[in-house]
C-alpha positions as CSV (number, residue, x, y, z in Angstrom):
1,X,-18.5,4.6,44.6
2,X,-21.6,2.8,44.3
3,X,-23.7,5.9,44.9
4,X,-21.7,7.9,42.4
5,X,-22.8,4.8,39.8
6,X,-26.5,4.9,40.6
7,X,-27.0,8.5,40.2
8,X,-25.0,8.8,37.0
9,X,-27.4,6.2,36.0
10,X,-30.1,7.8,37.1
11,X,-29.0,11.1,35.2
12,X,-28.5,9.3,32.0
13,X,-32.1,7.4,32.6
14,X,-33.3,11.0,32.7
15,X,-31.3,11.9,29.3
16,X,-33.1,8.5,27.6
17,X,-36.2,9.5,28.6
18,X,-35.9,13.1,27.2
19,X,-34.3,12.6,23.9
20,X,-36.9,9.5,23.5
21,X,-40.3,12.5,24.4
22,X,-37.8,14.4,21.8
23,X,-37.7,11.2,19.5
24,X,-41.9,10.9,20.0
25,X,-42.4,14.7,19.1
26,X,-40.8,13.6,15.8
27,X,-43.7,11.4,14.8
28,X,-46.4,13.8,16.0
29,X,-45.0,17.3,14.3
30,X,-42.8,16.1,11.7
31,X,-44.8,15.2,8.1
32,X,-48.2,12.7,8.3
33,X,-46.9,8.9,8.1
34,X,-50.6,8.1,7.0
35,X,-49.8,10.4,4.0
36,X,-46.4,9.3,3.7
37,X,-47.3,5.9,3.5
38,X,-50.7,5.9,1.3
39,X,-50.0,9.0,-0.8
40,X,-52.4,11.9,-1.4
41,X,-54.5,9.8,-3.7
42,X,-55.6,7.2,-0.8
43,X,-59.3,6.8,0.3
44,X,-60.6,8.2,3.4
45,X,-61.4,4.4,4.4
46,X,-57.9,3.4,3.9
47,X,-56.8,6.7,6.1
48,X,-58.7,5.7,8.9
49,X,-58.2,2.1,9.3
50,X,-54.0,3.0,8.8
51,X,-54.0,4.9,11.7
52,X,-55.9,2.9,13.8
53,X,-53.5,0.2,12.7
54,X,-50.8,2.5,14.0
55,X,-52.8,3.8,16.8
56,X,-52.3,7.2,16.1
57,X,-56.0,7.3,17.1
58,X,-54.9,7.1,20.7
59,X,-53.8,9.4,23.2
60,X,-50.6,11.0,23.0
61,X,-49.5,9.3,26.4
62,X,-50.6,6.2,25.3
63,X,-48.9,6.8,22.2
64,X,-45.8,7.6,24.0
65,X,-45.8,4.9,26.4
66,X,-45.7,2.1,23.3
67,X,-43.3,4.0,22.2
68,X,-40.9,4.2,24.8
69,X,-41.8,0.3,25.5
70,X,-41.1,-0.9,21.8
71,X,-38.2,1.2,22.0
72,X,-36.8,-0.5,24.6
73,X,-37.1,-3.5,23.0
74,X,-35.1,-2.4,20.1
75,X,-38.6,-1.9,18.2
76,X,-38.5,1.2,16.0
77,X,-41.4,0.4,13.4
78,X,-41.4,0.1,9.8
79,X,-38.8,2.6,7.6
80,X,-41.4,4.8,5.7
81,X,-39.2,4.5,2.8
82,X,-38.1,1.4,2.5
83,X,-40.8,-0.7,4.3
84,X,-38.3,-2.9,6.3
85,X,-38.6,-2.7,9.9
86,X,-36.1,-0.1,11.4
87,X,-34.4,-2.2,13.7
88,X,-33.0,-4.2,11.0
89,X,-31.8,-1.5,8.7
90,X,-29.8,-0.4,11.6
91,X,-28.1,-3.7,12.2
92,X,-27.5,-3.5,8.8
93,X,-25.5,-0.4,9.0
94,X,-24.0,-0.4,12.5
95,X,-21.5,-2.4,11.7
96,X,-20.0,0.1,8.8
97,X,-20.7,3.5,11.9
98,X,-18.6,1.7,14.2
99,X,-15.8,0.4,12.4
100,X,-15.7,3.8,10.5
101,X,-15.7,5.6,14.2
102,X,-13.6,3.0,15.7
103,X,-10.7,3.7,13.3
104,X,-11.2,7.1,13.5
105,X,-10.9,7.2,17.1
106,X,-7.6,5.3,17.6
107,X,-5.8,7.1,14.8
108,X,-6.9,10.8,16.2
109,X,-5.5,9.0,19.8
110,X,-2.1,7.3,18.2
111,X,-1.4,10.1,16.3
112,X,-2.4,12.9,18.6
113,X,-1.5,12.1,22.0
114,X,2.6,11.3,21.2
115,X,2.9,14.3,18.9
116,X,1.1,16.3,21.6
117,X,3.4,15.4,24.2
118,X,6.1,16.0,21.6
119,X,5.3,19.3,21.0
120,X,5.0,20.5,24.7
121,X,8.2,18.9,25.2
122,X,10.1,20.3,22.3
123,X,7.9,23.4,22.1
124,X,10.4,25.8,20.6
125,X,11.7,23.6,17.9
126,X,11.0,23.7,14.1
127,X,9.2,20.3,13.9
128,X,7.0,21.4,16.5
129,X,6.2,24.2,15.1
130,X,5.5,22.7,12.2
131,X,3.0,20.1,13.2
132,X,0.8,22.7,14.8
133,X,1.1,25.2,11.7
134,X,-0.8,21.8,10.2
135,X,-2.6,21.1,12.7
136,X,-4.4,24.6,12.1
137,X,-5.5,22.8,8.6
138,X,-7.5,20.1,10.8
139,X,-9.3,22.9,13.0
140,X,-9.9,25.5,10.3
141,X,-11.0,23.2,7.1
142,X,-14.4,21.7,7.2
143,X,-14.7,17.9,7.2
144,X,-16.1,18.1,4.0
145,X,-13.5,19.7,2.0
146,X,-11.2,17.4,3.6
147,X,-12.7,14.9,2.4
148,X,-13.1,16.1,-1.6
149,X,-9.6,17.0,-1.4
150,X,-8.6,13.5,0.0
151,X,-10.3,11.9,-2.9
152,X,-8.8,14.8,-5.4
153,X,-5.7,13.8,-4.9
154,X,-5.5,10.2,-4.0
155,X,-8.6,8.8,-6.1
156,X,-8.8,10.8,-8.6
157,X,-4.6,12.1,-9.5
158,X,-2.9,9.5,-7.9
159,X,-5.6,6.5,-8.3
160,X,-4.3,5.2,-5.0
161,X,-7.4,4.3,-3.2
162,X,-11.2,3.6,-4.2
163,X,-13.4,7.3,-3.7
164,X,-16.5,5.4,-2.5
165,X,-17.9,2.7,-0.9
166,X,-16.8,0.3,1.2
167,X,-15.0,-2.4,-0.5
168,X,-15.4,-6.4,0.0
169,X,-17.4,-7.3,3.5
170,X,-17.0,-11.0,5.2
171,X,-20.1,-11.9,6.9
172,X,-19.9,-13.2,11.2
173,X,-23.3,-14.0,12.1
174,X,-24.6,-10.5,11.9
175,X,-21.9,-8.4,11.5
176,X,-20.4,-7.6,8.3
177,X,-16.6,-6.2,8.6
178,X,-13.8,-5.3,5.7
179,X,-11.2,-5.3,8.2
180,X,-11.0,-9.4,7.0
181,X,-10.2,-8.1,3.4
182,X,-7.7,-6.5,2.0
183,X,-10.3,-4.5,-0.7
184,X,-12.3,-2.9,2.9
185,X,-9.2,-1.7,4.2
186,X,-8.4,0.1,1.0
187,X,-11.8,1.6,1.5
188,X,-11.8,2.6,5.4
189,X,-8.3,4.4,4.7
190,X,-9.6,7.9,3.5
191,X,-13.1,8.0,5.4
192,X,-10.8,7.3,8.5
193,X,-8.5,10.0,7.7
194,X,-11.2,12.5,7.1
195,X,-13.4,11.3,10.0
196,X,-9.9,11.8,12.8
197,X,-8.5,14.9,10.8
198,X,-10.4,17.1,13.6
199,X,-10.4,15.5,16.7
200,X,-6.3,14.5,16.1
201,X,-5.7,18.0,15.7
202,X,-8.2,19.1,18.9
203,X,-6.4,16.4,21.0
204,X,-3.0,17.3,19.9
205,X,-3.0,20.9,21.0
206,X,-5.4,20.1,23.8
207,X,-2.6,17.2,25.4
208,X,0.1,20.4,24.4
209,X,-1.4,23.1,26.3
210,X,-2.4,20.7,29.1
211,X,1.5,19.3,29.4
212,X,3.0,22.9,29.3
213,X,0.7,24.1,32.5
214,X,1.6,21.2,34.4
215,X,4.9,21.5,33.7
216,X,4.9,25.0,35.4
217,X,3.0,24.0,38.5
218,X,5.8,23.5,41.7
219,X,5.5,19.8,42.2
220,X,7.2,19.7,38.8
221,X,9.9,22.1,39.8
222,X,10.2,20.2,42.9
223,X,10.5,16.8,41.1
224,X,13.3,18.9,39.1
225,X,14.8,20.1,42.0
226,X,15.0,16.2,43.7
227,X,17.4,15.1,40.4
228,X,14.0,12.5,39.0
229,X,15.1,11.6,35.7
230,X,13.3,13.7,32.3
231,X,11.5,10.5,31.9
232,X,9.9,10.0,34.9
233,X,8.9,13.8,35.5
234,X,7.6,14.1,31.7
235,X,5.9,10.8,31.9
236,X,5.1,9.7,35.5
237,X,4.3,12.9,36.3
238,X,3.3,15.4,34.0
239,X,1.4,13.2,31.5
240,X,-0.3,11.4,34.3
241,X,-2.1,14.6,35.7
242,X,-2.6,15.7,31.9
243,X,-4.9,12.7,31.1
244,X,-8.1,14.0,32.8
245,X,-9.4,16.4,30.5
246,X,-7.8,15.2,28.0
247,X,-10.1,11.8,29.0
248,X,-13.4,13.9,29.1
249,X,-12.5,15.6,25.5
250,X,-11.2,12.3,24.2
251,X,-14.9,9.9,25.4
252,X,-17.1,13.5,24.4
253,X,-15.1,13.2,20.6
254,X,-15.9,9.5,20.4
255,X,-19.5,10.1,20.8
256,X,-19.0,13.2,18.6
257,X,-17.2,10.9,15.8
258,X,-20.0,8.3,15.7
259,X,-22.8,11.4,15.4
260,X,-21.4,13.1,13.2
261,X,-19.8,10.8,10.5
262,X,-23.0,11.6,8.7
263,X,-20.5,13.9,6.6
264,X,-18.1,11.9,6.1
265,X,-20.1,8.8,5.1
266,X,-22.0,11.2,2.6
267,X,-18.8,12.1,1.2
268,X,-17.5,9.0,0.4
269,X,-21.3,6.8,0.0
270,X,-19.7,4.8,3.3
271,X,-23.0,2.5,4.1
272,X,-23.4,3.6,7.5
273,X,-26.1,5.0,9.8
274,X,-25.1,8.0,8.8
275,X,-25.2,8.4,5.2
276,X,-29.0,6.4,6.3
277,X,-29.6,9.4,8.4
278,X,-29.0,11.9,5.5
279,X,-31.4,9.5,3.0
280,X,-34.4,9.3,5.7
281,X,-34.1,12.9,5.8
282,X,-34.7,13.6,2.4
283,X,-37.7,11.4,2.5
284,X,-38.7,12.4,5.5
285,X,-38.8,8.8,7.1
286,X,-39.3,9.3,10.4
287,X,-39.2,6.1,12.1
288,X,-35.5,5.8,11.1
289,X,-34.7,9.6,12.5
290,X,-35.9,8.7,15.8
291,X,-34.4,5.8,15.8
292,X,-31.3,7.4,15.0
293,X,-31.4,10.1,17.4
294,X,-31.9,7.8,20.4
295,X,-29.1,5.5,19.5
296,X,-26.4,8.3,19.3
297,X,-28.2,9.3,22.7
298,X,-27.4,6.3,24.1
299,X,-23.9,6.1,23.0
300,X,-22.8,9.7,24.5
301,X,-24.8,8.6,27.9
302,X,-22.6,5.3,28.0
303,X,-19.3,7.2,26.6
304,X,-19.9,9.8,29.4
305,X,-20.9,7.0,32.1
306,X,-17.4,5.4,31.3
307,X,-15.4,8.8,31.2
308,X,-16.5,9.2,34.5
309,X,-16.0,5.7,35.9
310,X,-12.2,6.3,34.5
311,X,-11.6,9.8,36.8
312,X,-11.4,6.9,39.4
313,X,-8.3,5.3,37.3
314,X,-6.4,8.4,37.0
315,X,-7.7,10.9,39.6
316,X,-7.0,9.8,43.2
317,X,-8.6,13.2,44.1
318,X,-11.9,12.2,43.5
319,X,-11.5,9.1,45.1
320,X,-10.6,10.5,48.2
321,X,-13.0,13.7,47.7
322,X,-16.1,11.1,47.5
323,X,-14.5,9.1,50.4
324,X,-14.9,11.7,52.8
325,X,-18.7,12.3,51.6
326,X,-18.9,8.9,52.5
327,X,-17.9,9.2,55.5
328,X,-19.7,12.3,56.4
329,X,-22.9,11.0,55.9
């Protein structure tokens, strides 16, 4: 067990350090920040002693190794565009990302994983059916037209919920939230639905297709054939040996939610890292990109360090398989 932890750590180590060379090549190749910063109307003087201010003037291993060091140190530099140090517009935002993801995540899970089971249990009836016919609206329809059509009709026809924004925040310590309030619920409502559209849908049918193979294999037929109740085959058994991929697909989705709710925070102006992403684009502010990129590495590496700490919850296989490795060596 414990060498299974240290080399996925070691692996995702690996990951940090090439999306952080990734992060670097960003600053190099990516616009000027001397001419971002000055304009094209600055002095030579003024060129030269900004970058050896920056000390751009230095090596680009040097360069690299402050970088990955003040990166470790949650040090990001100064936003190009806004000149506030990066670090702080992103605990600025974070909080918005996460409870935006967060919601997303357990409503795609609530929602998908019962009616998932559902329809591989009741596969040939007409509400099954009908859930996956509208499921295929979640897989087919972009996230973006989900989103205008969300706001089409509840914003804008029905006036039931705000199109924008995030509503009333309360302030703890750092963290502002609008899950204390009842204006930021309002808000979180259609950005969550959006956001959870997909991966409810990608769950659902994954947990369907996943229950009906299990429920072929012999052991099942066997459990049948012993007189175990419907409840314990369908539930102790069945959905037991279901939840492994449908554990990877779940963790990878998470990370996938909190990378990409760059649409759906643009969509609705949600004031996330996201819709921060999309605006330090456009100016080309490349501190805040970097930064950016090597937090949503670090949240997949930690999502997929978990996910695989959890095959040890549900998979006695593995346990056993890295037992007798063990005990080879």
């Amino acid at each position: 067990m414990f060498a299974f932890v240290l080399r996925r750590l070691l692996q995702a180590a690996a990951v940090m350090v090439t999306v952080a060379l990734l992060a670097f090549v960003l600053f190099q190749y990516v616009g000027d920040p001397v001419t971002i910063m000055l304009g094209q109307d600055a002095t030579d003087a003024e060129r030269t002693e900004l970058r050896a201010r920056l000390g751009l003037d230095d090596s680009p291993p040097v360069q690299f190794a402050r970088f990955v060091g003040n990166a470790l140190h949650g040090d990001f530099g100064m936003s190009l565009r806004q000149s506030e140090p990066v670090s702080d517009l992103i605990k600025s935002r974070l909080p918005a990302t996460l409870e935006l993801s967060l919601a997303a995540a357990i409503l795609a899970l609530v929602v998908g994983l019962p009616l998932g089971v559902y329809t591989a249990l009741r596969r040939n009836g007409l509400l099954s059916q009908l859930v996956l016919t509208i499921s295929l609206l979640g897989v087919s329809l972009p996230t973006f037209l989900i989103g205008i059509l969300l706001i089409l009709v509840f914003s804008v026809q029905l006036g039931w919920l705000p199109s924008y924004g995030r509503g009333e925040t309360v302030a703890l310590g750092w963290w502002s939230t609008g899950l204390l309030t009842a204006s930021g619920w309002k808000h979180l409502i259609l950005p969550a639905i959006t956001l959870s559209l997909f991966q409810m849908t990608l769950i659902l049918r994954l947990v369907r297709s996943e229950m009906l193979e299990v429920l072929r294999t012999d052991y099942i037929k066997f459990a049948r054939a012993r007189g175990l109740r419907r409840r314990a085959i369908h539930f102790g058994h069945a959905l037991k040996n279901t939840m492994v991929p449908v554990i990877t697909i779940t963790g990878l989705q998470l990370g996938g939610i909190i990378a990409f709710a760059i649409v759906t925070e643009t969509v609705f102006q949600w004031p996330g890292m996201g819709l921060l992403f999309i605006q330090a684009v456009q100016f080309a502010d490349i501190p805040v990109m970097a930064a950016y990129l090597c937090l949503i590495a670090l949240v997949f590496v930690a999502i997929n360090l978990v996910v695989d700490l959890l095959y040890f919850v549900v998979d006695p296989r593995l346990r056993s398989g890295l037992s007798r490795q063990g005990g080879g060596h």
